[in-house]
C-alpha positions in Angstrom: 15.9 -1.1 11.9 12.2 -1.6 11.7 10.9 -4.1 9.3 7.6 -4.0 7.1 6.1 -6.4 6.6 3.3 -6.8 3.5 0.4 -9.0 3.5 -3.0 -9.4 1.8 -2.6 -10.0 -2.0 -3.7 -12.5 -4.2 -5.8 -12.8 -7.6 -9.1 -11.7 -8.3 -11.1 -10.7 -11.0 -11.9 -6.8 -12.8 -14.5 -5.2 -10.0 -13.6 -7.2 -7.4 -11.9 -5.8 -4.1 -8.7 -6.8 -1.7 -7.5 -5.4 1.6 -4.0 -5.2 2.0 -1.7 -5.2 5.0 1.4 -3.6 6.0 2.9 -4.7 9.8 5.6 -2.6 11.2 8.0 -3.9 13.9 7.9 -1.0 15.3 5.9 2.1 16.2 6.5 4.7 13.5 3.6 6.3 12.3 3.5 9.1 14.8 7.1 9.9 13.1 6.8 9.4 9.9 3.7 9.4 7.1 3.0 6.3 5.1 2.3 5.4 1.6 1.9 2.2 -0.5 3.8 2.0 -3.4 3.2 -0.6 -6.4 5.7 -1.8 -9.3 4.1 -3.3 -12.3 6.6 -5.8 -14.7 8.9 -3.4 -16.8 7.9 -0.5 -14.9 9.0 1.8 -12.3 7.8 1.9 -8.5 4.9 4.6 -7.6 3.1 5.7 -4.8 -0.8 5.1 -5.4 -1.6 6.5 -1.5 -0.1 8.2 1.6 -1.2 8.9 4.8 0.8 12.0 7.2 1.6 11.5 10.3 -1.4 13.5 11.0 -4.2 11.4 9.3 -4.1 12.8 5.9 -4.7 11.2 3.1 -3.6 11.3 -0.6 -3.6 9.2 -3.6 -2.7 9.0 -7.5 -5.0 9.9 -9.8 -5.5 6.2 -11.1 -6.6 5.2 -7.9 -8.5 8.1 -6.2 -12.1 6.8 -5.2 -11.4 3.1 -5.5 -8.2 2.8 -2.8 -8.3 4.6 0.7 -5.3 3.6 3.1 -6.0 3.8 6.5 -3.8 2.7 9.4 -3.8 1.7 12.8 -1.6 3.1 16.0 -1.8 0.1 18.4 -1.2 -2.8 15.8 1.5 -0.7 13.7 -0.5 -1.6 10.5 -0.8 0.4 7.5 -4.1 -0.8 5.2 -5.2 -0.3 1.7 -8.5 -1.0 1.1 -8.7 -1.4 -2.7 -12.3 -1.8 -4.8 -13.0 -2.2 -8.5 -10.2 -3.5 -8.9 -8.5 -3.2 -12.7 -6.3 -5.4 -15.1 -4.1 -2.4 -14.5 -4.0 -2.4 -10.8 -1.7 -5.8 -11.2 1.9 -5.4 -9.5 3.6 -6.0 -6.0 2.5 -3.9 -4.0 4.8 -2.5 -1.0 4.8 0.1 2.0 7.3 2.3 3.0 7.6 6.3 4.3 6.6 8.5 2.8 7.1 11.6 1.2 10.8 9.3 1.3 10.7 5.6 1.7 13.8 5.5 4.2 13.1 2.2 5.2 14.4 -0.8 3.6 11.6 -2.6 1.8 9.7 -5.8 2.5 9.1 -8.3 0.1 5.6 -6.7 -1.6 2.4 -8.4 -1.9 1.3 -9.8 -5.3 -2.0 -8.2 -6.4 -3.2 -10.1 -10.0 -6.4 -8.8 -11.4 -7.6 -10.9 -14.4 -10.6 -12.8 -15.2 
């Protein structure tokens, strides 16, 4: 079973910008697309970006022009580059398959934007 592994998160304040990191244990990408999913307190999970298996790229609405995911073959690492950063980007953040996560999920990386 390959294992994801998130990295990356941390606080920082409204406009500010973090680069997030998703390891893979093994090479999956040219199977399966990507996305990053997030899960705020008291709400449900959702996928703010994917990537196919053949490069391209979609995101949510609340996110499109601030976040671009990107990913990279030899390393097995999924990124999200994420800029101007909002109160209401706060939540763990995760990565997983997409269109269907079928991989079991790592432990998220915190992401807390607040002056």
């Amino acid at each position: 079973q390959v294992q994801l592994v998130e990295s990356g998160g941390g606080l920082v304040q409204p406009g500010g910008s973090l680069r997030l990191s998703c390891a893979a244990s093994g090479s999956i990408f040219s199977i399966y697309g990507m996305g990053w999913y997030r899960q705020a307190p008291g709400k449900q999970r959702e996928l703010v970006a994917a990537i196919t298996s053949g490069g391209s790229t979609n995101y949510a609405d609340s996110v499109k022009g601030r976040f671009t995911i990107s990913r990279a073959y030899a390393k097995n690492t999924v990124y999200l580059q994420m800029n101007s950063l909002k109160p209401e980007d706060t939540a763990v953040y995760y990565c997983n398959t997409e269109p269907s996560a079928v991989l079991k999920w790592g432990q998220g990386t915190q992401v807390t934007v607040s002056s």
